[in-house]
C-alpha positions in Angstrom: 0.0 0.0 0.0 1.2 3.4 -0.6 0.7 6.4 1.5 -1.4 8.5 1.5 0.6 11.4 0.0 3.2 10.3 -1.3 5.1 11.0 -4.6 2.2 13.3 -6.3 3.0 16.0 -8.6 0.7 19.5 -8.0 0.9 23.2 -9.4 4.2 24.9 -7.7 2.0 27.4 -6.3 0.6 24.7 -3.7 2.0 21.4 -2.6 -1.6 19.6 -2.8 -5.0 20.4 -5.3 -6.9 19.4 -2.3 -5.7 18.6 1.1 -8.5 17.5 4.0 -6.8 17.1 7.7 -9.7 15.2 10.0 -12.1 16.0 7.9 -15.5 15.1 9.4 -19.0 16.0 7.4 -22.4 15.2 8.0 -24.8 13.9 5.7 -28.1 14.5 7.7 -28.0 13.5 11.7 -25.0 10.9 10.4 -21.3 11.5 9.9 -20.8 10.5 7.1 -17.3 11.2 6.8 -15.5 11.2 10.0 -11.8 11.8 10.5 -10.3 11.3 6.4 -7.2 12.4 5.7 -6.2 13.2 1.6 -3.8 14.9 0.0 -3.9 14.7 -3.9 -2.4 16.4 -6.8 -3.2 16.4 -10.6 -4.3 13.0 -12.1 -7.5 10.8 -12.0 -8.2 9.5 -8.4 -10.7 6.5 -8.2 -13.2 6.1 -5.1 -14.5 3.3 -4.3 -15.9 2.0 -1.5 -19.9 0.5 -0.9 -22.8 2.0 -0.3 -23.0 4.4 2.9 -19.0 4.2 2.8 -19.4 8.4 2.6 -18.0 8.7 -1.0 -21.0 10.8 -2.4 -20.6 13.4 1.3 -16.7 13.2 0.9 -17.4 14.8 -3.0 -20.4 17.0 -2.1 -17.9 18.9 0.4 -15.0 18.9 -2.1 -17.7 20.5 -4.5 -18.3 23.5 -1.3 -22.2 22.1 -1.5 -21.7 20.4 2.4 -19.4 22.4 5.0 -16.7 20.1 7.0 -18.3 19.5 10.6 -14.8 19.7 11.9 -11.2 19.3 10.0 -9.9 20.8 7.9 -10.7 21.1 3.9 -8.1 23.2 1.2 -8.6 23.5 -2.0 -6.3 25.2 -4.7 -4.7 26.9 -1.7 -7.5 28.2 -0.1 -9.4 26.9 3.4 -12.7 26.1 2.8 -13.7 26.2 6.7 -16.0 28.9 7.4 -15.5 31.0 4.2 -18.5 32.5 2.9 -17.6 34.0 -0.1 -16.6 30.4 -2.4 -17.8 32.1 -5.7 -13.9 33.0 -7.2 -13.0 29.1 -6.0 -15.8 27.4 -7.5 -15.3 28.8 -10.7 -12.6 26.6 -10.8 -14.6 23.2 -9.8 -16.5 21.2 -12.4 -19.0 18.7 -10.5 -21.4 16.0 -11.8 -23.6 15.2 -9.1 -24.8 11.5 -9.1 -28.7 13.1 -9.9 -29.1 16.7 -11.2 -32.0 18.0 -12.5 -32.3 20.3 -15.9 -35.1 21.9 -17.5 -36.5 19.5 -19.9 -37.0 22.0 -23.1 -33.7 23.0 -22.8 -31.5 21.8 -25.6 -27.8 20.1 -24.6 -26.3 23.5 -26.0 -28.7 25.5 -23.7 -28.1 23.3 -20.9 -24.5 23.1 -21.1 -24.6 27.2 -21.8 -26.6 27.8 -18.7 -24.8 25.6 -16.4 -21.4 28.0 -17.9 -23.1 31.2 -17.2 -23.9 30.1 -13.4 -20.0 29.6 -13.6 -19.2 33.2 -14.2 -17.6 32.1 -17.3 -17.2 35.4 -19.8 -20.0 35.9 -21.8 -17.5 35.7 -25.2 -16.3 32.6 -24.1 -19.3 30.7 -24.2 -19.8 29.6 -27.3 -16.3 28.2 -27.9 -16.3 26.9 -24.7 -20.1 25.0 -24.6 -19.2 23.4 -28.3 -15.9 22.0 -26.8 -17.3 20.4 -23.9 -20.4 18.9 -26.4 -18.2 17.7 -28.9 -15.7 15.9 -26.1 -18.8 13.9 -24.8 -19.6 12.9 -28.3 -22.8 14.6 -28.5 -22.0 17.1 -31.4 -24.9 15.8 -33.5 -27.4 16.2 -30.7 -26.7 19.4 -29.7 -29.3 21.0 -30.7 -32.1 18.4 -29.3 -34.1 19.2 -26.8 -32.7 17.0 -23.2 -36.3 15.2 -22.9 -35.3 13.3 -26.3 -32.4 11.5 -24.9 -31.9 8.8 -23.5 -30.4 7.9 -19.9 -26.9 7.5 -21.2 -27.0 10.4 -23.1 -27.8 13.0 -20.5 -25.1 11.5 -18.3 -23.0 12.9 -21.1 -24.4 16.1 -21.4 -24.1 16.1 -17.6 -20.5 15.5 -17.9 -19.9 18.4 -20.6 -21.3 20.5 -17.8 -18.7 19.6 -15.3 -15.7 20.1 -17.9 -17.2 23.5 -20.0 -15.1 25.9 -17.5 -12.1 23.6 -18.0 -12.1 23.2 -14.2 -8.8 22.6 -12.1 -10.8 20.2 -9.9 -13.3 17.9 -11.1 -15.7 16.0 -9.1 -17.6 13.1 -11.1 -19.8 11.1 -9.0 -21.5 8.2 -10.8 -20.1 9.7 -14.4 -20.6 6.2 -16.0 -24.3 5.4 -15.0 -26.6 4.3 -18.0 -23.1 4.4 -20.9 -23.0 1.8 -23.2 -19.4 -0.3 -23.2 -17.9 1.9 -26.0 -19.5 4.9 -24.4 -17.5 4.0 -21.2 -14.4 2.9 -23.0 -15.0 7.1 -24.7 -15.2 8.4 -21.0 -12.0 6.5 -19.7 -10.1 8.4 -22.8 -11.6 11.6 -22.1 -9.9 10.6 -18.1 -6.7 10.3 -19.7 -6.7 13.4 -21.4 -7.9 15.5 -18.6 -5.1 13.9 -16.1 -2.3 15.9 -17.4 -3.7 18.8 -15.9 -6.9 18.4 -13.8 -7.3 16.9 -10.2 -10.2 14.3 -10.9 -11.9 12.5 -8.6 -14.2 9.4 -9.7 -16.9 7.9 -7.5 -18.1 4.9 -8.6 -18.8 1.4 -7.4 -17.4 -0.1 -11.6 -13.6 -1.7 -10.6 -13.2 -1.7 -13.9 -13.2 1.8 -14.6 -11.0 3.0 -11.8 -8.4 -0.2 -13.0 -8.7 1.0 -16.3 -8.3 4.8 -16.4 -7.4 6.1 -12.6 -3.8 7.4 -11.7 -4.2 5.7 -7.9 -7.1 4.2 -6.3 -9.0 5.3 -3.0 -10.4 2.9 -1.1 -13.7 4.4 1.7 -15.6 2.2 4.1 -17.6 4.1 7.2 -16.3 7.2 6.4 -12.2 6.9 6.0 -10.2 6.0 3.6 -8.5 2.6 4.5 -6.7 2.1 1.1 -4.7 4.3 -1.5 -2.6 2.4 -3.8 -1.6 1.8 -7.8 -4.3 0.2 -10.1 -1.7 -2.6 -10.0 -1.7 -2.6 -6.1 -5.3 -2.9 -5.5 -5.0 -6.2 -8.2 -2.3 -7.6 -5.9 -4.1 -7.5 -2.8 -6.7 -10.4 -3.8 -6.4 -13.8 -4.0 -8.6 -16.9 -6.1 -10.7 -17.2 -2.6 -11.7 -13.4 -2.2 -15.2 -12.3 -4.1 -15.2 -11.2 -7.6 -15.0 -11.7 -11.1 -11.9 -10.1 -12.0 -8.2 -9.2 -9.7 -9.3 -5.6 -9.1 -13.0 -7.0 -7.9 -11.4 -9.7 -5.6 -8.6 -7.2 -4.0 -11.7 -5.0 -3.3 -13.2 -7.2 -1.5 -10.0 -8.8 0.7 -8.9 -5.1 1.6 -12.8 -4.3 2.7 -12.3 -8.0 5.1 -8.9 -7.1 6.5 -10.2 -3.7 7.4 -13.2 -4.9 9.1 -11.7 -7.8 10.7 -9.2 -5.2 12.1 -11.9 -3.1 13.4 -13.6 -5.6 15.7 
């Protein structure tokens, strides 16, 4: 296992994209995440954990929606604790929530126009901007089709073009491969690799595969902390024939989620 901070590269103008010390959040009465500690730098970070694990809270605070309980949270610098202006920082954060709603007569241009005008972006940049992020989800020829027309798989994608129109410095993807077909996903993991060279990206999902295939490191949650960070190639290691799962990545998954529990009794 590799810890948690070690060997990243970042922007020289801070050592970590996002840095959380303790960081607590509640999701409701529950605390959801309680006590993590993460440092990360550019790349594409895979979390995974199972449900109730706290990977959708631990995202939701990174995105400024939920403040930390306790902790602390920096991002691009800055100290999210108890700040109340987040406007300049958020202009720097695409997010892709695992549900978000749209109005359904909008078009995916409109959509993805709106969601960059709630982003402060500059009104000239706009239309540059929108028919990059359309044409990098593969939607070019439905760009001008109203959202209710397409189908599951295809809003996800429009969703994603909303996350990446501002060309964020963090992006936050929670669910990003719900409802997409296998060449869809195989599209997305390739639109990953591109986006690592200069974006912090963090992945929630509960697909292996897709954090095997296309993630820099892998983060492991369960009840709130994170009790793994390692290589693709690690996670695949730390499974044997006996553990659960289809493939090396599913069976290391579910051996490091044992040991951790066993541990904790």
């Amino acid at each position: 296992m590799r810890a948690v901070g070690a060997e990243e590269t970042a922007p020289a103008t801070y050592p970590w994209v996002i840095q959380a010390e303790g960081l607590r959040v509640r999701a409701g009465r529950r605390m959801a995440v309680d006590g993590l500690d993460l440092a990360v730098g550019t790349g594409v970070h895979g979390v995974l954990g199972p449900n109730g694990a706290g990977k959708t809270t631990l995202v939701r605070s990174l995105a400024t929606v939920l403040r930390p309980a306790d902790g602390t949270l920096t991002l691009l610098g800055q100290t999210v604790n108890g700040r109340l202006d987040l406007r300049e920082l958020r202009r720097q954060i695409g997010y892709l929530p695992q549900e978000f709603g749209f109005y359904r007569r909008f078009t995916v241009r409109e959509f993805v126009e709106y969601l960059a005008w709630l982003k402060e972006m500059p009104r000239r940049e706009l239309p540059g901007a929108v028919q990059r992020a359309i044409d990098r989800v593969g939607l070019t020829d439905r760009a001008d089709d109203r959202m209710k027309t397409l189908s599951g798989g295809m809003v996800r994608r429009a969703g994603i073009a909303q996350a990446i129109v501002n060309d964020p410095r963090i992006l936050l993807l929670d669910e990003p491969t719900a409802g997409l077909d296998p060449d869809q996903r195989l599209d997305f993991r390739a639109l990953l690799r591109d986006l690592a060279t200069d974006t912090c990206v963090l992945v929630c999902t509960h697909l292996v595969e897709d954090v095997v295939a296309a993630c820099t490191d892998v983060l492991l949650m369960d009840e709130g902390r994170l009790v793994f960070r390692g290589l693709p190639a690690d996670l695949e290691a730390a499974g044997g024939e006996r553990d659960g799962g289809d493939s090396p990545a599913e069976r290391g998954y579910s051996n490091i989620l044992r040991q951790h529990r066993e541990s904790a009794r």
